[in-house]
C-alpha positions in Angstrom: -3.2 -6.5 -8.3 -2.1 -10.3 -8.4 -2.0 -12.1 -5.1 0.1 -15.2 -3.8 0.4 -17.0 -1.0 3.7 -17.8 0.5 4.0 -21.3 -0.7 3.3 -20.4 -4.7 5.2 -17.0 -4.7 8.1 -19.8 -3.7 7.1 -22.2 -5.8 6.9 -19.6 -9.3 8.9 -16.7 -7.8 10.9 -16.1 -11.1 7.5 -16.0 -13.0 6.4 -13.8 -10.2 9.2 -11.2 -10.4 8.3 -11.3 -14.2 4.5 -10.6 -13.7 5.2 -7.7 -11.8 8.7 -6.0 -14.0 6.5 -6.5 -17.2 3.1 -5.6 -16.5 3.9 -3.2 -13.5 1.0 -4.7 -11.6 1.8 -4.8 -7.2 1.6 -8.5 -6.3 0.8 -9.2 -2.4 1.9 -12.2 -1.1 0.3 -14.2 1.7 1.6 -15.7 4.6 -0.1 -18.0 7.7 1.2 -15.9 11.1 2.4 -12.8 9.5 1.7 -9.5 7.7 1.4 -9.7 3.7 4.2 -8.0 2.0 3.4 -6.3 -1.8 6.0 -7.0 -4.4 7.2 -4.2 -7.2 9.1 -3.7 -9.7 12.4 -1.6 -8.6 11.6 1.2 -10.9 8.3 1.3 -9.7 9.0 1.8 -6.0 11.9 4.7 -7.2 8.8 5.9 -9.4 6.7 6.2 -6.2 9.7 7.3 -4.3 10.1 9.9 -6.5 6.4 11.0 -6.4 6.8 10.6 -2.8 9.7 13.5 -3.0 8.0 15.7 -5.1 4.7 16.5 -3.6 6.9 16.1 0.4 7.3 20.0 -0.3 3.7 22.0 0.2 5.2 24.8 -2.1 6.5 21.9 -4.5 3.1 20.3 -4.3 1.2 23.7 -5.1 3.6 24.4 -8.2 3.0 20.6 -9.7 -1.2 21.2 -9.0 -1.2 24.6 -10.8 0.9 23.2 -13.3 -1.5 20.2 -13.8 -5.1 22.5 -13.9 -3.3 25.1 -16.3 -2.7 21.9 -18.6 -5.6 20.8 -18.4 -7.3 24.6 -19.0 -5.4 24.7 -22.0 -3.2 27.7 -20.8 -0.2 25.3 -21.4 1.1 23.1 -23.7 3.2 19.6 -23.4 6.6 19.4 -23.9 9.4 17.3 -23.9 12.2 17.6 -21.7 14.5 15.2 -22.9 
């Protein structure tokens, strides 16, 4: 996770926004008087979002962990859905 303060996120915010889109790396960004704030990459916060969604449903959460420890028993096998 990179970190900023207020003044340089302004000062290099294009190279900023870059940072984060291509390595997919949170920056937090600093600021005298206030909270910090994390910058993302878009499809990272709908990735999280997503995730978010997902394991929201207990039954939908249970399904996903089963799924996950039969993989990893062997019982299943990967496959591509698209």
């Amino acid at each position: 996770m990179h970190i900023l303060t207020f003044g340089d996120a302004r000062a290099g915010l294009k190279e900023a926004m870059d940072r984060v889109c291509a390595d997919h790396t949170p920056t937090v960004i600093t600021r005298r008087g206030g909270e910090p704030v994390v910058m993302m990459s878009l499809a990272d916060f709908n990735s999280i979002q997503e995730t978010l969604y997902l394991l929201g449903s207990p039954k939908n959460s249970r399904r996903l962990t089963e799924s996950f420890e039969q993989l990893k028993a062997g019982k299943r096998s990967r496959t591509r859905l698209f």
